[in-house]
Steps between C-alpha positions, in 0.01 A plus 500: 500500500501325143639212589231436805201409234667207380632421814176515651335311198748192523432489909140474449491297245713237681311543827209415314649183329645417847169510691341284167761269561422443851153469494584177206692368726223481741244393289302823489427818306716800524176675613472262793805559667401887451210394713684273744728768562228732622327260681852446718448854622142420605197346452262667251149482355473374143412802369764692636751238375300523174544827485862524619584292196289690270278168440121432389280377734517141312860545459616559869242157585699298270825624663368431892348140288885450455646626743284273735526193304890520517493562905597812464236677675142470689129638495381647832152633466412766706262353779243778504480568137584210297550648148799675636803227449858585656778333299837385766819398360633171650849531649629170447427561140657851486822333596525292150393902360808593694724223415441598137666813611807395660730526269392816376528673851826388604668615180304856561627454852838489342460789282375705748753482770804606287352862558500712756214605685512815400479346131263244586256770659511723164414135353223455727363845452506493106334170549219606758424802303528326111252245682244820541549642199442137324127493708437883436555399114269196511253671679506761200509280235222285666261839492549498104749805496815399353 
C-alpha cells in the first residue's frame, strides 16, 4: 500500500495538467471544460452548474458569459418564470471538446485492452468506488471538517 500514495499523487497530478492542457488548446479555462462536461450529460440551471463547480454567483455568470461567447453553449429562459435560465451544451461544439480528447482515449483504449476482463473489472471497480470516496472527501472538506 506505500507505494499507491505516490502513485496516486503522480496520476492526479497529470490528469490535472492533461485536462489544463486541453482546455488551452481550446481557448478556454480549465474550469470551463469542467462545466462543458456536465452540461454534455444534460442541461442545467445556472445555479446548479454554479454550484456543481463550486462557483460564486458572479463567477459561474462570467463562465456561461464565456462559454456563450465562444459557441459553446445557449440561454433558454424558462417561459413561465423568466429568472430561471437553463444552460445547453451545443453538440457541434462538443465535438472540437472531444477531438481534444482523441488521442488521449485511444492510447487508454490501448492500455486497457491488454487486460483481461476479469482485470479490467477490478480496474473499473477501484475506479467507480475511488470516484465516491473522492466526492465523500470533498463533500467533507467543503463542510469545514478536515
Amino acid at each position: 500500500m506505500k507505494q499507491y500514495i505516490p502513485l496516486a499523487q503522480e496520476f492526479s497530478g497529470r490528469l490535472i495538467l492533461f485536462h489544463s492542457a486541453a482546455a488551452e488548446t481550446l481557448g478556454l479555462h480549465a474550469t470551463d471544460l469542467r462545466a462543458l462536461r456536465l452540461l454534455e450529460e444534460r442541461p442545467m440551471i445556472a445555479g446548479a452548474l454554479g454550484e456543481s463547480l463550486r462557483l460564486t454567483g458572479a463567477a459561474t455568470t462570467a463562465l456561461i458569459d464565456r462559454l456563450e461567447t465562444a459557441g459553446y453553449v445557449i440561454r433558454e429562459r424558462d417561459t413561465l418564470d423568466r429568472r430561471k435560465v437553463t444552460i445547453r451544451a451545443i453538440a457541434e461544439k462538443l465535438s472540437e471538446v472531444d477531438e481534444a480528447y482523441k488521442g488521449i482515449r485511444a492510447r487508454m483504449s490501448k492500455i486497457l485492452s491488454t487486460y483481461s476482463a476479469d482485470q479490467f473489472a477490478a480496474i473499473a471497480d477501484y475506479m467507480k468506488r475511488t470516484a465516491q470516496a473522492l466526492a465523500d472527501e470533498t463533500a467533507h472538506i467543503s463542510l469545514g471538517k478536515p
